[in-house]
ZAMARGU-4260 file (C-alpha; in steps of 0.2 Angstrom, whole numbers, plus 5000, padded with zeros to 4 digits):
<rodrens>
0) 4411/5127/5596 | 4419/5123/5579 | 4435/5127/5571 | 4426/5138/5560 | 4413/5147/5570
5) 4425/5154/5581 | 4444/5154/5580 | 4455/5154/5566 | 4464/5139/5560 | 4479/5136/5574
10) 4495/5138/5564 | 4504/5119/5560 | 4518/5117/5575 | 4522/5105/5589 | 4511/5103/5606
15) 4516/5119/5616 | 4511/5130/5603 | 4495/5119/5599 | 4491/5119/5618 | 4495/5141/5616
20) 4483/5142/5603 | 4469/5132/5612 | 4470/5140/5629 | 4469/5156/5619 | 4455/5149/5609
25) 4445/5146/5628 | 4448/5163/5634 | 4442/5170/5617 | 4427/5158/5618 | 4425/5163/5638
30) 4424/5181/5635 | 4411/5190/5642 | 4417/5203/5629 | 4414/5202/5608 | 4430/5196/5600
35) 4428/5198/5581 | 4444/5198/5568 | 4442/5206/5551 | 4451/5206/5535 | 4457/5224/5528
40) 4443/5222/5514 | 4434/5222/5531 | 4427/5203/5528 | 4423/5195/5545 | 4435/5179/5549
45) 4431/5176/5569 | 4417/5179/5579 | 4415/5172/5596 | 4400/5166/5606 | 4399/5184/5616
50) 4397/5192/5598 | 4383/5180/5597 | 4374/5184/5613 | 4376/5204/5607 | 4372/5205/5590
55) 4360/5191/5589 | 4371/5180/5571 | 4379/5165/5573 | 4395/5162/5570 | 4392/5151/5554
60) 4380/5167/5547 | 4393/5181/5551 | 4411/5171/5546 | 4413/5178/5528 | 4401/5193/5530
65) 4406/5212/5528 | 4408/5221/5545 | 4396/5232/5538 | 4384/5217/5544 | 4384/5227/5559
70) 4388/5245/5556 | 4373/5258/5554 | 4372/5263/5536 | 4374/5282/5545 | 4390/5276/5553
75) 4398/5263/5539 | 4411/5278/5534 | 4418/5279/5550 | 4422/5259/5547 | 4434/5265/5534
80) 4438/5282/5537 | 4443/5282/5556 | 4446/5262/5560 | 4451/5253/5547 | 4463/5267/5540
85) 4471/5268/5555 | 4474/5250/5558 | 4483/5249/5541 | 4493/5263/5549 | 4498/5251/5561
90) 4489/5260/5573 | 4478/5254/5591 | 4463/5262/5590 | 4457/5262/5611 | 4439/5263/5618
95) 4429/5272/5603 | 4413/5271/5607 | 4400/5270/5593 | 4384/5260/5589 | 4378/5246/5582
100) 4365/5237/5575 | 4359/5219/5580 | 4351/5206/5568 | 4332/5212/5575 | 4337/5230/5570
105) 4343/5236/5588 | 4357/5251/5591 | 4368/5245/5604 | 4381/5258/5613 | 4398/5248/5613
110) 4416/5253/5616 | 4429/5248/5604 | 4446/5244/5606 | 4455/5238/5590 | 4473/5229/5586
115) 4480/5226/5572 | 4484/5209/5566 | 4501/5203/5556 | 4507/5189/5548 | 4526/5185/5552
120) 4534/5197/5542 | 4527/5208/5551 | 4515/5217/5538 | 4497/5222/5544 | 4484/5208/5538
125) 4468/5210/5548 | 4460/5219/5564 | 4454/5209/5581 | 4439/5219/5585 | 4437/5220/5606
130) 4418/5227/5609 | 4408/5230/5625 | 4392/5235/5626 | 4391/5250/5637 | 4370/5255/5636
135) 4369/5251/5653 | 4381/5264/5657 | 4376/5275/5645 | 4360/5272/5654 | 4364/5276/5672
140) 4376/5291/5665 | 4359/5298/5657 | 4348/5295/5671 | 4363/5303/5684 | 4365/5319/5670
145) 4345/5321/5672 | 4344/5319/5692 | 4357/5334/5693 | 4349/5343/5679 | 4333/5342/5692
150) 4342/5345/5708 | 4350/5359/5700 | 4336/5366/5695 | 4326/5364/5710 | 4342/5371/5719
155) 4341/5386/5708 | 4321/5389/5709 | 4323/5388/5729 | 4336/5403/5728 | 4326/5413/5718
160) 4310/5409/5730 | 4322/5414/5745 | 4326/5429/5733 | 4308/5435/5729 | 4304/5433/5747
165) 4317/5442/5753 | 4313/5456/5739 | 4297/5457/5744 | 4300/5456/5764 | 4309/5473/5761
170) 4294/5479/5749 | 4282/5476/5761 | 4292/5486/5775 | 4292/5499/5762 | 4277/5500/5754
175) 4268/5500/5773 | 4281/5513/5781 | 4280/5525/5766 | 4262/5528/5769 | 4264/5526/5788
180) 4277/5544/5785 | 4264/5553/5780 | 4251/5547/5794 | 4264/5552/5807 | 4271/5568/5799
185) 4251/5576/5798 | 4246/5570/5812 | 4261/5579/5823 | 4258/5594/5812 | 4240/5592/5816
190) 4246/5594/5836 | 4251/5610/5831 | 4240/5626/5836 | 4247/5638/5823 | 4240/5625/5808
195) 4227/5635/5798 | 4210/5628/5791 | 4214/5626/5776 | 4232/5617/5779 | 4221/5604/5791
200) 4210/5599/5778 | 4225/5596/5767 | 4232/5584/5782 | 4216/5576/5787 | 4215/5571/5769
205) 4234/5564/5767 | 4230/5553/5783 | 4215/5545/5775 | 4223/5544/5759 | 4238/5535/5769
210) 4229/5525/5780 | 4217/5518/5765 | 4234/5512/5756 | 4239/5505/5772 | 4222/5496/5775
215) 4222/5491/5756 | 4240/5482/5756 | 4235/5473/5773 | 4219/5465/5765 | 4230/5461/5751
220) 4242/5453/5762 | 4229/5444/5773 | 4218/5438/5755 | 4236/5429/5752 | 4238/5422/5768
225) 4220/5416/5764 | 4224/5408/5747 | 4240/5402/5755 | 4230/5390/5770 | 4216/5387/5759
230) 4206/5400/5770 | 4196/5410/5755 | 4179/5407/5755 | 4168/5414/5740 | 4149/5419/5743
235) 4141/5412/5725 | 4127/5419/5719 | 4121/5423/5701 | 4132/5440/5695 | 4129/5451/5678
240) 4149/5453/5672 | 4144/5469/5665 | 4137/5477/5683 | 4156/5470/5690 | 4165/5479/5677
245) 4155/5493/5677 | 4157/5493/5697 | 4176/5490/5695 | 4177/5507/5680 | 4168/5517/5695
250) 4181/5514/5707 | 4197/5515/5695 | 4190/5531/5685 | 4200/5543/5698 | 4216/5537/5695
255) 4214/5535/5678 | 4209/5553/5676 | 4224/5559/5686 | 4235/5554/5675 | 4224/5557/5659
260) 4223/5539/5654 | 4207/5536/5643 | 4197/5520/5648 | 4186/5513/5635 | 4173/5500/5639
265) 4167/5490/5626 | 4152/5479/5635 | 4142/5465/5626 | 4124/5472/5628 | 4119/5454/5631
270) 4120/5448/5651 | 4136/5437/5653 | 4129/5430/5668 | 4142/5419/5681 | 4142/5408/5696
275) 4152/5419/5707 | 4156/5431/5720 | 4151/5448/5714 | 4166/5457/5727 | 4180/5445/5721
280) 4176/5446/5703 | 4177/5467/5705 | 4195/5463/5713 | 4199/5454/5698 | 4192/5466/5688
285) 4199/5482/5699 | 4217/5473/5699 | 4219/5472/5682 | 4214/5489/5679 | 4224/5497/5693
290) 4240/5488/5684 | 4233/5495/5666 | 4233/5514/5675 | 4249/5512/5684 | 4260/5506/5671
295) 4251/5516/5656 | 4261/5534/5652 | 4250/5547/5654 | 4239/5551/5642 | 4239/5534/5638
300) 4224/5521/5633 | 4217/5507/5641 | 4202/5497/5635 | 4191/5481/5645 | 4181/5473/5632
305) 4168/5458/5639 | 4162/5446/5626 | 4149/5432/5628 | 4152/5414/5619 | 4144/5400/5622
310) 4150/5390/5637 | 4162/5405/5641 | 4162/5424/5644 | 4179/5431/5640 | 4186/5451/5648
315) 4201/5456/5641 | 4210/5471/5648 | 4223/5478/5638 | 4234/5494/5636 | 4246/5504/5629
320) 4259/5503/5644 | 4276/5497/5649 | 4274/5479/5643 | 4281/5465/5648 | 4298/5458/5643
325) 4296/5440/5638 | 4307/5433/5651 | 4295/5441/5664 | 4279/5433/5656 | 4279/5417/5662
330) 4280/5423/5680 | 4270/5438/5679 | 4252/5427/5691 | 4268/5420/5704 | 4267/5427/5720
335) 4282/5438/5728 | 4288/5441/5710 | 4290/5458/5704 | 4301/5462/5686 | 4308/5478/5698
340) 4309/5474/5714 | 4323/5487/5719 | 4321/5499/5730 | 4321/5514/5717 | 4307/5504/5705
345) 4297/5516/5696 | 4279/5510/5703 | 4272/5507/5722 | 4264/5490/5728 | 4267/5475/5733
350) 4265/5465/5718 | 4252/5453/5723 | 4238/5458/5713 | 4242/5446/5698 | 4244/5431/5710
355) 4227/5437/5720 | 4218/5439/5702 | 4224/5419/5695 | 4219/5412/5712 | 4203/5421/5712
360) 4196/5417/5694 | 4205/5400/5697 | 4191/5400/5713 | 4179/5401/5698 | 4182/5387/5687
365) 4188/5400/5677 | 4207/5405/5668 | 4219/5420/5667 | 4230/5422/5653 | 4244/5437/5651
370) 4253/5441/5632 | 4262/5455/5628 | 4272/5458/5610 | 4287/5464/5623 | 4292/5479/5634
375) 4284/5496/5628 | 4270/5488/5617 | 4258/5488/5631 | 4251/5470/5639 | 4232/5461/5638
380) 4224/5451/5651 | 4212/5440/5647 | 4201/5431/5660 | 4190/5417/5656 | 4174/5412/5667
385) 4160/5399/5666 | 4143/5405/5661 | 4131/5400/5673 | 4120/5387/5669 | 4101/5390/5664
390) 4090/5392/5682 | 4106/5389/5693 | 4114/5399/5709 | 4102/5412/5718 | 4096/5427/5712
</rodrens>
């Protein structure tokens, strides 16, 4: 190392302080750490071989260079404004960390600790510069911030799974004993001798109508045990959309009129013909329209429209119902999620019918999609199957 590269010129005195000067020459040169002095015009005056290593310039190419050599052009004012202004304050300025830029264009993180340098009158003359590169840190500080970021998360999403399941534990118990009441309470009455005629026909037909709900919520629940173990099978065969919607408008037309909801159909007149199973497509179809009934006001509107492209057939459900609030949207095909869950929600189920409709048209090769401008401007579904292709499947 020479005089020049590295250390300023030791001051003329006898041989303890020479010896002083070249032992703290060594350590300076030793230093796993950048030692760099600067002027107050901020002109470089040492720069050791660890400033070498870091920033890439030798000694001989940064001796007599502006610090600015190594500042960001984004970060040069704080060189003026925050360092050097406080050095000729007199002041230390401990571990600032900051960035800087190597000779092949590089940012580097480093920490800066800076003294200020006097002559023997004491008056402030320069700065020693003492930088260590802390990216690595910097780096296992990010990736540790990221990991309990994740681990967070994933603590928080297995909360709110135990939540849901919980939630809808208690929905099923309610949802299956609500009906179960009337079945009990009708079938005692119907014990009774002094029940008329026409009072036993109103009980025989709340028994059916409870034991139908009950027998629909427990194919609901085994389909999802089913899609759970992989155990849903689907019979393919060649099927007209227009006959499973026209099947699935059947079906729902009774609870749309008791509330006086209007359904509209809007069918292509041309066969949208699919690979598929003609009962779990009128699932789909019968779920999406059971939702568009039960959270439609009365005297509300629904439409189903069924259009043919080229690769793809398109049904869109929409309505003119509660809506869905935008927090809720990207859940709304999750199983054991329900916006209400409570006990005094407004509507009965068990709030599998969205994740049964997903896995079914997924079963298809096909998409489901959910949007909604927000809670009272009504919702649309739109699902998204494969046409079949020419000559294929069984009649």
């Amino acid at each position: 190392m020479t005089e020049a590269r590295s250390r300023p010129t030791p001051p003329a005195a006898g041989p303890g302080l020479a010896d002083a000067a070249a032992r703290l020459a060594a350590i300076v040169d030793s230093s796993n750490d950048v030692i760099v002095s600067k002027t107050l015009d901020g002109i470089i005056t040492s720069w050791n071989p660890a400033a070498e290593r870091l920033f890439g310039w030798t000694a001989a190419e940064a001796v007599g260079q502006p610090i600015t050599l190594i500042i960001p052009e984004e970060r040069r004012a704080e060189e003026e404004d925050t360092v050097l202004a406080r050095v000729r304050r007199g002041e230390r300025v401990e571990h600032f960390e900051t960035v800087r830029v190597t000779k092949d264009g590089r940012l580097v993180d480093v920490s800066l600790t800076v003294c200020p340098v006097r002559d023997s009158t004491g008056r402030v003359v320069g700065a020693l510069k003492i930088a260590r590169d802390i990216g690595e840190r910097r780096r296992i500080e990010a990736e540790r911030a990221q990991f309990l970021a994740r681990e967070r998360a994933a603590r928080e999403e297995a909360e709110r799974a135990n939540r849901a399941k919980d939630e809808f534990l208690a929905t099923v118990s309610h949802e299956l004993r609500t009906p179960l009441n009337g079945v009990f309470g009708w079938a005692r009455m119907l014990q009774s001798a002094d029940m008329d005629d026409l009072t036993r026909q109103r009980a025989l037909a709340a028994i059916v109508r409870g034991a139908a709900a009950q027998v629909r919520l427990i194919e609901d629940l085994l389909d999802v045990s089913r899609m759970v173990t992989g155990n849903l099978r689907l019979d393919l065969r060649l099927v007209d959309l227009r006959h499973v919607i026209e099947a699935a408008l059947e079906t729902i037309r009774p609870a749309a009129d008791a509330k006086d909801i209007e359904i509209e159909a809007d069918l292509d007149g041309t066969p949208a013909t699919v690979l598929g199973a003609a009962d779990r497509l009128q699932q789909v179809l019968w779920n999406l329209l059971i939702n568009a009934v039960k959270f439609t006001p009365r005297a509300g509107r629904a439409h189903v429209r069924l259009r043919r492209g080229e690769t793809a057939a398109e049904i869109i459900v929409s309505d003119s119902g509660e809506g869905i609030a935008a927090d809720v949207l990207p859940y709304v095909f999750d199983r054991f999620r329900q916006e209400d869950s409570s006990a005094t929600r407004a509507h009965a189920g068990l709030g599998l019918g969205l994740a049964l409709v997903r896995h079914m048209v997924d079963l298809h090769g096909g998409s489901v999609e959910a949007q909604s401008p927000g809670k009272g401007k009504g919702a649309t579904f739109t699902v998204r199957l494969p046409l079949a292709p020419p000559g294929g499947g069984e009649a």
